[in-house]
Each structure stands twice: as C-alpha cells, then as structure tokens.
Phi, psi and omega in degrees: 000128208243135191218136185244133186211113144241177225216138151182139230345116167198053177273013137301267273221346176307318185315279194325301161330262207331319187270343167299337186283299173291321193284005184301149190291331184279138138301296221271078171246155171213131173251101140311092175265133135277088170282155223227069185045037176270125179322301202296195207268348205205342175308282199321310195293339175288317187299331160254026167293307182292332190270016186263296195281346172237128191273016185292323209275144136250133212235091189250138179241162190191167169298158188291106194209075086105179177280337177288316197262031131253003177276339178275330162304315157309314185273015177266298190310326187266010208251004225007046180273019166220146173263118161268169213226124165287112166280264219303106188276278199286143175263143193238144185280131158069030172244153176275140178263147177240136170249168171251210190230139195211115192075210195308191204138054173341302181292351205027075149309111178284251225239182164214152194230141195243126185289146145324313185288061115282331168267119194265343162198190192276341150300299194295304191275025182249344202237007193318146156205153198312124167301099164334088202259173160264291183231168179236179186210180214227094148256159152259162209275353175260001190228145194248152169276169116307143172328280179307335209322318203283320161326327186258318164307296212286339160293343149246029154316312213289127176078346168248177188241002175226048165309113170232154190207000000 
C-alpha cells in the first residue's frame, strides 16, 4: 500500500499524522510525504525527521501548488514517471541521502530525500528504484489514522477498485 501525505504548514499536528502511520498494525506501507512549500517554521524539518527515522519513507519537497498537484507528485511517484538522479554519492550511517528530479518536473521538486538505512551499499543507491505497489491512499497532514485503519482497508481490497471510508 503506497500512502500520499502532502504537507503544508501543519507543524501542529504533523508528528501526530506520522506516528499514526508508522504505528499501523499493517506494515507493507511505502510512505510519500510531500511539502507542498511550506512557510512555517517545522514541517519540512519534521517530515524530514521522519523520513530519517523510517526507511518506508520518501520525502519530496517542491514549490508551492496546492493539493491536488502534491497527492499527483505521489500517484507520479508510484506511478514510476521520475527518474531520480542521486546528489548524495556516498551513503553516511544515519543521513538523508538527496536526489533530484532528472528531465521534466512539472511540480518543480527542488529536492528529494531518502534515510540511508534503505541502503545497504552504494549499488542500491546508485540503482534505486520506485516500490512496487497496489493500492495508494490519502492522509491528510492534519489528520490521524486509527491503529488498525490500514489493516481494515485492506480485508476489503480484495476485487474492488475504491475503498472510501
């Protein structure tokens, strides 16, 4: 399950959103955070707390275009239409590694950042590639799961093409 999170100023409420995500009872999640520009003082630096602490997590930051075109930089991302290009050569233990966007880039993504411990040697982050997904989902950055939530979508996945809840 492929998860869309965009982010704009909502450093109240981010952590809380984050820790409902990793805490699901469901693992075999790949998590999309998108800032989506934000002014205040702490998202980006939370979201990249977060994409440091979990290796589920990618982090794409970009000018500011509203919500519909960061949940479309996710269904892009999982969609495999960007080549990312590694600015970060070396993997350093407990680092973001950054990549760019290499050829369009429509949304204008300044950078995107990956915890290292995703990488286990310098081939994998020279070979990175987009996670093979099913379905993708919706949080919004002000809003929290239930524990079980993903868990309970996905017993009813099977054979259909919308689960809304």
């Amino acid at each position: 399950v492929g998860v869309v999170i965009p982010i704009y100023n909502v450093q109240d409420y981010l952590r809380e959103c984050l820790d409902s995500v990793i805490n699901q009872t469901y693992k075999n999640l790949q998590v999309v955070l998108v800032n989506d520009g934000s002014t205040d003082e702490n998202s980006l630096n939370i979201a990249k707390e977060y994409t440091l602490k979990d290796e589920r997590f990618i982090l794409f930051d970009k000018k500011n275009g509203g919500l519909s075109s960061s949940r479309n930089v996710g269904i892009e991302y999982f969609s495999k239409e960007y080549k990312l290009k590694n600015i970060t050569n070396d993997i350093k233990e407990n680092s973001l590694i950054e990549f760019s966007i290499e050829g369009n880039n429509p949304y204008e993504i300044y950078k995107v950042y990956k915890s290292s411990k995703f990488f286990k040697n310098k081939n994998e982050l020279l070979n990175f590639q987009t996670p093979n997904i099913d379905y993708i989902i919706f949080l919004d950055s002000d809003d929290y799961w239930e524990l079980n939530c993903i868990e309970e979508c996905v017993l009813r996945m099977d054979g259909v093409e919308v689960v809304w809840f």
